[in-house]
C-alpha positions in Angstrom: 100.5 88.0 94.9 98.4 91.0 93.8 98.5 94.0 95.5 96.5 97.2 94.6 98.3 100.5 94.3 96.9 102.2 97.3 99.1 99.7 99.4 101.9 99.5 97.4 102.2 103.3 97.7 101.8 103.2 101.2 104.5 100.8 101.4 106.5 102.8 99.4 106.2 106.1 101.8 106.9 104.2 104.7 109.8 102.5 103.5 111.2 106.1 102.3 110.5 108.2 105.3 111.0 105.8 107.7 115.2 105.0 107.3 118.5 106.3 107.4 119.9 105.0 104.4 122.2 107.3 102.8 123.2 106.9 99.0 126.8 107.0 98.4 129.3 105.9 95.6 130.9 102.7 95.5 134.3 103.1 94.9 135.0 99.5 93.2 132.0 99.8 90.9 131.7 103.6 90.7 128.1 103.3 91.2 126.0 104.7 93.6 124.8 102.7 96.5 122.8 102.7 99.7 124.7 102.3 102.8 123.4 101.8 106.5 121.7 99.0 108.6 121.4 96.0 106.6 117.5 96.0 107.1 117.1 99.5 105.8 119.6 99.0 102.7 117.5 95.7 101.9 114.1 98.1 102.2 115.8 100.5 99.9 117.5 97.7 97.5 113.6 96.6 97.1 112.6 99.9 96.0 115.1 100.2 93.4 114.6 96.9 92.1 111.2 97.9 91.4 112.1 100.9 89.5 111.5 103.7 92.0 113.5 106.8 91.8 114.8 106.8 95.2 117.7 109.7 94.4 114.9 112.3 93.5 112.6 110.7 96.2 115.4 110.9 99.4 115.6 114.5 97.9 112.2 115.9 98.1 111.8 113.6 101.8 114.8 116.1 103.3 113.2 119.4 101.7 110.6 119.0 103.2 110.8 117.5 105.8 109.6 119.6 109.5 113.0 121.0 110.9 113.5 121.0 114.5 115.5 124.6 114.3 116.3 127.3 111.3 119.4 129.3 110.9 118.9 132.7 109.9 120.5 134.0 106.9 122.8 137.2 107.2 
């Protein structure tokens, strides 16, 4: 099935800002992992299988992402 890049992009930003997957390593296969609900693992699993840089992509999502509340620095 052919899909044109718009959607697949869009799919792509939904499935990244929309989970709570958190990448950890894998202590068996010292490799790093996603780990949370099964559905959001599976959502993020598809990304990587299709060659998306999820570990630089979770980054930029929680810089810059709206905070509810800022500590002050001294």
């Amino acid at each position: 099935m052919e899909i044109n890049d718009e959607t697949k992009k869009m799919i792509f930003e939904c499935i990244l800002c929309n989970n709570d997957v958190r990448i950890e390593e894998n202590d068996r296969s010292m490799m790093y992992e996603p780990q949370g609900q099964e559905i959001e693992v599976a959502l993020v699993k598809f990304l990587v299988d299709n060659q998306k840089d999820i570990h630089s992509e979770f980054i930029n999502r929680n810089r810059n992402a709206v905070k509810i509340c800022q500590m002050p620095f001294d």
